[in-house]
C-alpha positions, 0 to 999 in steps of 0.5 A, spaced: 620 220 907 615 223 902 608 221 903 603 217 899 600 220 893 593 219 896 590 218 902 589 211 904 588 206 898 583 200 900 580 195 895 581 189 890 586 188 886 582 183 879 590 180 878 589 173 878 591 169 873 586 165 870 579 167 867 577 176 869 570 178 872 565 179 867 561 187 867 556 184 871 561 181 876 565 188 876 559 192 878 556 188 883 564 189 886 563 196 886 556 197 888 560 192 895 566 198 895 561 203 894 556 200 901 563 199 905 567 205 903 573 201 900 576 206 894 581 203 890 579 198 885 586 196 880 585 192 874 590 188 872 587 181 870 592 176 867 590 173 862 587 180 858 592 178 853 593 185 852 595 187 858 600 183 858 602 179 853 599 182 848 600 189 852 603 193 845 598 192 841 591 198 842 585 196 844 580 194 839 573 198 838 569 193 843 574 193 847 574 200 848 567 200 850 568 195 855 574 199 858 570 205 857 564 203 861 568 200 866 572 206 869 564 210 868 562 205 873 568 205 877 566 213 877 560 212 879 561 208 885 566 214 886 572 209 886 579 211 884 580 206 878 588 203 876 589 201 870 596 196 870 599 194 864 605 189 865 610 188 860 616 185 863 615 179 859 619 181 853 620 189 854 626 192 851 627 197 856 633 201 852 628 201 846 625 208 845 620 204 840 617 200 846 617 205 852 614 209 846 609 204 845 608 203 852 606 211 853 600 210 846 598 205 850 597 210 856 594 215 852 589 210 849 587 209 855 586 217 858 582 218 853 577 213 855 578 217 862 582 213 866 587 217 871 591 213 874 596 206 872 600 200 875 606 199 871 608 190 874 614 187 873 612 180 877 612 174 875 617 175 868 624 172 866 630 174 869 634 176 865 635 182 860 636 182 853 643 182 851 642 190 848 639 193 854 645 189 859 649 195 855 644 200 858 642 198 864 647 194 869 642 191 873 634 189 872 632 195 877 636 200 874 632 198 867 625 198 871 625 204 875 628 208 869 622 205 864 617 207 871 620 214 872 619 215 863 612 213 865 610 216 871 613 223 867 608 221 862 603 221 865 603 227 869 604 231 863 597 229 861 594 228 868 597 232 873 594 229 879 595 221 875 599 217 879 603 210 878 603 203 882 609 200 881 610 192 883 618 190 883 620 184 881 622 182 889 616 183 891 616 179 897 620 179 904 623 171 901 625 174 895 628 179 897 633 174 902 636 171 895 636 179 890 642 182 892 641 190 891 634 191 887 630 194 892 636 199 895 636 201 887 629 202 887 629 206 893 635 211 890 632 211 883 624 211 883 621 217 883 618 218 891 611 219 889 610 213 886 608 207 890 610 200 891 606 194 890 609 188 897 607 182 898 609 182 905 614 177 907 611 171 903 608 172 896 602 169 900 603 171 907 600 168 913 601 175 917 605 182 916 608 185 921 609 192 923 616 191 924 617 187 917 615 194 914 618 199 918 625 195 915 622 196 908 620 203 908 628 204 910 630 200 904 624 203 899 625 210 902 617 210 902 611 206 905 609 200 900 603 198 898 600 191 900 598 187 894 594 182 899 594 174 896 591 172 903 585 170 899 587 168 892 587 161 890 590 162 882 596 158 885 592 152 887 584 151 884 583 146 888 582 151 894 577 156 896 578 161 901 572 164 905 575 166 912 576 173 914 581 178 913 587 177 919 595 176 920 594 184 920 595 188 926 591 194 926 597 198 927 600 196 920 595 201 917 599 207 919 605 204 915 602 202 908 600 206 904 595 202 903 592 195 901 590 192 895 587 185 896 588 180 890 582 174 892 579 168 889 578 168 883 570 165 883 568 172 884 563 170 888 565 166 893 569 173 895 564 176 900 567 175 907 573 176 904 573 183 902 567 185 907 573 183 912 578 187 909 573 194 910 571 192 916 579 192 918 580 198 914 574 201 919 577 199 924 581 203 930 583 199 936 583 192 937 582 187 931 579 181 931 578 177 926 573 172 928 568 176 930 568 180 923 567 173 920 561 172 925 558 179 922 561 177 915 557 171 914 551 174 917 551 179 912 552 174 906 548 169 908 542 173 905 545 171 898 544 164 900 536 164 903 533 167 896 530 162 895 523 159 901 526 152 898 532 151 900 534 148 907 541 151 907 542 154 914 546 160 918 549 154 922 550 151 915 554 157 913 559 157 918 560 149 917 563 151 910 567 157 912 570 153 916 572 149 912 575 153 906 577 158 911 585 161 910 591 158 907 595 157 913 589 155 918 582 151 918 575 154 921 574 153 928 570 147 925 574 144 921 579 144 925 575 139 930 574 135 926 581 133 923 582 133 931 576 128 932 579 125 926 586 124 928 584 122 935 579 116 932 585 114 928 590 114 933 584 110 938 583 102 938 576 102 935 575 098 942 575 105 945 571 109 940 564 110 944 560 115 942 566 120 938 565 115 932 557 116 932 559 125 932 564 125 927 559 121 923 553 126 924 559 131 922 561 128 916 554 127 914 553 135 915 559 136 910 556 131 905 549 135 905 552 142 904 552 140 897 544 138 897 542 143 901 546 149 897 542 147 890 535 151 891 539 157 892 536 162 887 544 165 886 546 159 881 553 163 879 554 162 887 552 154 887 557 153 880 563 156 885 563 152 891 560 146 888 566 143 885 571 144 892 564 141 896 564 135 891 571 133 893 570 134 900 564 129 900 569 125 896 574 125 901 570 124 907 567 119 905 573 115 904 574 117 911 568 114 913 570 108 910 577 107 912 573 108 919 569 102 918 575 098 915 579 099 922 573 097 926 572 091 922 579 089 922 579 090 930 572 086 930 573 081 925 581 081 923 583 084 916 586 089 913 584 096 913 581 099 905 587 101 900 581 107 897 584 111 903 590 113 899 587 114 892 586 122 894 591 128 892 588 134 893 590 141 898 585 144 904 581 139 909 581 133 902 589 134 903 589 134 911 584 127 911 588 124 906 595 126 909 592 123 916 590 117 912 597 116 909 600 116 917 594 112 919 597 106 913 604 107 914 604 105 922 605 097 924 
């Protein structure tokens, strides 16, 4: 099995669909990457238009000049910057026209100095044209032929330039119902270039070694993770700003690397991308409570700029919590949907003081949004203070049917129908799901 082109790739992927990071932004990112030795940064946002869409068309002149500046900065920082173009949407893989544009697109991008490229097949339609089913008998054979075209390519003009590939199967479930796609690549794509995954899901909860040693023998090299743990492009209601984990230290040395595709408010991303470097640096054990607790001390600074404000260090670790990972709430949180479930399970006759603490809680909760506005970072404010509005929301809904339930065991009457006006994901969802058990029972 050949190795990776490089050493260990870490970084960001900018690969969500919604609005990209302006300059400002990128530079703060590579000036994160530079502090915390992470190396790779890939550029592959959706809705550039001609990086997708769009992608035949040349950059326009004030568009080249943002590209330019990018990837100096990127070199600045002494980070390995990627350029991806993702054409699948309606390439014509037996046109020579297309992968000739395909190629322009390439050298238009050398000469503003970029070195190395992705080339994306996620996300696209699953059929081929009518003229390439003559050429291709299948969707990787067309892929990994237009990848070997222009990994060639590019190595003619750079030849330390290397290629990201992402395959349509891009995830372990897809990989259940795709018949032979991955086999063919792993027979047809040019071994030094390497492969974009997912893990078993497209937002994968944990990746084992196991999981990737069964793919490095389909694929016939080790794959690069494309890491959604945090990305919220799929669901703008949710913020996720727990740690980087589900991932054992010993499945570094499987990969060739990770690239982690984050929330798309770039400020919020902090703890999880510091996370991810200290996973990175890491060499033993893994605990990824522990690099949150250190995580959050290192941003809370961002937090405290202003004399003003009363948001709190204790405050932090409350938020965190309660936006913390798609598949598993702060330790926080998760007791207070427990307090929460146990009250609304308890006749209100047997609440005692638990009824006061979760209140005080809630009332934590709501004072997030209040304590957060003297911060001096207003672009960090504007990104979580929409998920804290819903929450507050949500909790005091909660808070309300609580009061409805114990007026009914005091008074007789029925408990308040604003409890199921909610639809939402993260802790909003779980109150409001808990709300909706709660209705249904006799």
């Amino acid at each position: 099995m050949p190795e990776s082109s490089t050493s260990f790739s870490c970084g960001i992927a900018e690969g969500f669909y919604g609005r990209p990071w302006n300059a400002r932004q990128r530079h703060q990112l590579f000036g994160w990457m530079r502090q915390w030795k992470l190396n790779t940064y890939l550029y592959a946002p959706k809705d550039d238009l001609k990086q997708r869409v769009g992608w035949r068309e040349p950059y326009a002149e004030m568009e080249v000049a943002e590209i330019a500046a990018l990837i100096r900065d990127a070199e600045r920082h002494e980070i390995q910057h990627i350029y991806a173009l993702s054409p699948g949407l309606d390439l014509r893989y037996s046109s020579a026209s297309d992968v000739a544009l395909l190629k322009a697109k390439l050298s238009q991008l050398i000469e503003l100095g970029c070195r190395h490229f992705a080339l994306l097949f996620d996300d696209i339609p699953p059929q081929m044209p009518p003229e390439d089913t003559r050429c291709f008998p299948s969707f990787a054979q067309a892929h990994c032929a237009v990848a070997n075209q222009i990994f060639s390519f590019a190595r003619t003009r750079i030849p330390e330039a290397r290629l990201l590939f992402c395959p349509t199967v891009y995830s372990g479930r897809m990989a259940q119902e795709a018949g032979s796609y991955l086999e063919t690549v792993g027979n047809m794509l040019e071994p030094s270039i390497d492969v974009l995954w997912t893990g078993p899901e497209v937002i994968s909860e944990s990746i084992s070694v196991q999981s990737i040693r069964e793919l490095q023998a389909v694929i016939r090299r080790k794959p690069m993770i494309w890491d959604n743990l945090h990305a919220n492009d799929y669901d703008l209601r949710q913020v996720f700003l727990g740690p980087y984990a589900g991932r054992p230290v010993e499945l570094k040395s499987e990969l060739a690397g990770i690239l982690s595709n984050p929330n798309c408010q770039f400020e919020v991303n902090f703890v999880p991308l510091r996370t991810l470097a200290l996973y990175a640096a890491s060499s033993a054990s893994w605990d990824a409570r522990q690099a949150y607790s250190a995580a959050q001390k290192e941003w809370f600074a961002a937090f405290g700029e202003n004399g003003q404000t009363s948001f709190t260090a204790n405050d932090l670790e409350l938020l965190g919590d309660l936006f913390y990972l798609p598949h598993q709430f702060g330790v926080r949180a998760q007791r207070f949907i427990d307090d929460f479930q146990c009250l609304l399970r308890t006749p209100p006759s047997e609440w005692g003081e638990a009824s006061e603490a979760f209140a005080r809680t809630c009332g934590e909760i709501c004072q997030l949004s209040s304590k957060l506005a003297g911060i001096r970072n207003r672009d960090l404010l504007y990104s979580l203070q929409p998920f804290l509005i819903e929450i507050s929301q949500a909790v005091r809904v909660a808070l309300t049917h609580l009061a409805s339930l114990k007026a009914q065991s005091e008074l007789g009457g029925k408990p308040s129908p604003e409890a199921t006006a909610m639809r939402s994901g993260g802790i909003a969802g779980a109150i409001q799901h808990l709300l909706m058990l709660a209705a249904q029972r006799p």
